[in-house]
C-alpha positions in Angstrom: 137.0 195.2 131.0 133.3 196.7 131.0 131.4 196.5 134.3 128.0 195.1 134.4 125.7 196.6 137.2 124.9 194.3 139.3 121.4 194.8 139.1 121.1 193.0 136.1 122.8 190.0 137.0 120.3 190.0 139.7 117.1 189.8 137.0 118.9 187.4 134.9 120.0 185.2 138.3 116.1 185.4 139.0 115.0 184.6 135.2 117.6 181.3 135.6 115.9 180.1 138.8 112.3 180.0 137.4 113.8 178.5 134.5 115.0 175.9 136.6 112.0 175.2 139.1 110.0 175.4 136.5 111.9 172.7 134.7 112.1 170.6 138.0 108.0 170.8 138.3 107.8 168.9 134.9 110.0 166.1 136.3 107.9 162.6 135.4 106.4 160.9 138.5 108.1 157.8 138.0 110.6 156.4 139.6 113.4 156.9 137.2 115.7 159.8 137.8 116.3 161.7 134.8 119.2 162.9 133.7 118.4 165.9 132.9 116.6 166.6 136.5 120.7 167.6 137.6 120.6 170.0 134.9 117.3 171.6 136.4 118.8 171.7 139.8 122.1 173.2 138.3 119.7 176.3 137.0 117.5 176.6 140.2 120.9 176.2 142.0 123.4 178.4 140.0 120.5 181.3 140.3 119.8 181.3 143.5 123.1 181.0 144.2 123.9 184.0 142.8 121.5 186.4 143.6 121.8 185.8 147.3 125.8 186.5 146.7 124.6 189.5 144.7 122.6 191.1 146.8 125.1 190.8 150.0 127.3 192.4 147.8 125.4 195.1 146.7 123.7 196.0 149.9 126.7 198.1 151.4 126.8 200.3 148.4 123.5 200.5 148.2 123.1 202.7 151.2 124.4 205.7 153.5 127.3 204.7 155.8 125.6 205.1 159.0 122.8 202.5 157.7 125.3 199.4 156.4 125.0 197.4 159.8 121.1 197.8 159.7 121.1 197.2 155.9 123.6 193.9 156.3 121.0 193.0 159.0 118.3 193.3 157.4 119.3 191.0 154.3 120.1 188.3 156.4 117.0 188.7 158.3 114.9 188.9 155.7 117.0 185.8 153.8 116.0 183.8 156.6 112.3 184.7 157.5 112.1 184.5 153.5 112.9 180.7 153.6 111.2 179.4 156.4 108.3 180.9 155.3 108.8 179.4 151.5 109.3 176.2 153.2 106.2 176.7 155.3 104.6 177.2 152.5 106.0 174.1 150.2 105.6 171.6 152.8 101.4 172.6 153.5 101.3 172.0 149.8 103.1 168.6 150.0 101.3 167.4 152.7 97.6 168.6 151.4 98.6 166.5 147.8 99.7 163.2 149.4 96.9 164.1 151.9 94.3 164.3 149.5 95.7 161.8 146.6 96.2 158.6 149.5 92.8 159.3 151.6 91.2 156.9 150.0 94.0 154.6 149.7 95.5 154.2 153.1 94.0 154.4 156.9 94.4 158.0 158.5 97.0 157.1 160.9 99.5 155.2 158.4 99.1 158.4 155.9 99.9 160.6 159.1 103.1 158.4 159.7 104.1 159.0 156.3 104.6 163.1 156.3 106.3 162.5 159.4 108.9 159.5 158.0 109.3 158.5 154.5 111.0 155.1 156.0 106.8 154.3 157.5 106.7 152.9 153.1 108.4 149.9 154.3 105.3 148.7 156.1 103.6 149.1 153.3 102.5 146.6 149.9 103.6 147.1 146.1 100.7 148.6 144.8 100.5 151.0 147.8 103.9 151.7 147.7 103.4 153.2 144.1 100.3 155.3 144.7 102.5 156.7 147.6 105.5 157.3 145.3 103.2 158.7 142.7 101.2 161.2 145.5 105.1 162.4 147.1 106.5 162.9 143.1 103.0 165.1 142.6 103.7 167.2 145.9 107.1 167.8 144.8 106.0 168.5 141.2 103.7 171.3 142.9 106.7 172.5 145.2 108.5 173.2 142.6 105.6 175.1 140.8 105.7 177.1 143.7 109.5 178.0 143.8 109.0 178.7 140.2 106.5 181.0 141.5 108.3 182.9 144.5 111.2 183.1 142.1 109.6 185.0 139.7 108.2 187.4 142.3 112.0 188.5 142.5 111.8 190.1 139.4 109.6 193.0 140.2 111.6 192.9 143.5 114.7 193.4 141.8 113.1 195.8 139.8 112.4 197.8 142.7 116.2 198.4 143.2 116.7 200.1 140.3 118.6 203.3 140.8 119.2 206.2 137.8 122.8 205.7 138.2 123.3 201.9 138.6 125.6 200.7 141.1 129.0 199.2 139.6 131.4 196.8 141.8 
């Protein structure tokens, strides 16, 4: 059986995750779920899912004995600090669309209690309770955009791991 360096699975893992968020940002605001929005979340799952495996695994061969502890560290540091800023990051955006898109719709105070609990919609009428649905489908449209984003900056990343002779597990 032919080995495949891992380093390519790891570009083609990150090509498959901006395939899928990018897919996920094109997702209609209504409030219909469709079908295909699993398959999105399939692709945004399946590659992140394996490029974080991927790079666990390729870490330890990767570098010097005397470094592996550091180097295991590191990539679960860095996994961490990684997603809580992308989610820093995604949740400002939300909040600055539905911010910006109910202003003029609802008072301050009950936009305010809406980023803190999506349940605060009960207290709300029909035609409000659309415009809000609409202006939390558009933030997650633009989350997505993002992800797409931050997942494509893995490429170069990945890139930066290339090695003459390619690592082969």
């Amino acid at each position: 059986m032919a080995k495949v360096p891992p380093i390519y699975l790891v570009i083609f893992a990150s090509v498959v995750q901006v395939i899928g968020f990018a897919l996920l940002s094109t997702l209609p605001t209504s409030e219909a779920i469709s079908g295909a929005q699993y398959g999105y979340e399939f692709l945004a799952g399946f590659g992140c899912g394996i490029n974080i495996t991927l790079l666990i695994l390729m870490t330890p061969f990767s570098v010097e004995e005397r470094d592996k502890a550091v180097a295991m560290s590191s990539v679960a540091q860095f996994r961490v600090m990684g997603g809580v800023i992308g989610l820093a990051i995604v949740t400002a955006a939300l909040n600055g669309v539905v911010r910006a898109r109910l202003r003029h719709v609802l008072p301050q105070a009950q936009v305010e209690e809406l980023l803190r609990s999506a349940a605060a919609i009960a207290s709300t009428s029909g035609s409000e309770r659309d415009r809000i649905r609409i202006a939390f489908a558009e933030g997650y449209n633009l989350q997505m955009k993002i992800l797409a984003g931050l997942a494509a900056a893995q490429i170069p990343s990945s890139l930066v791991m290339w090695q003459k002779k390619q690592i082969l597990v």
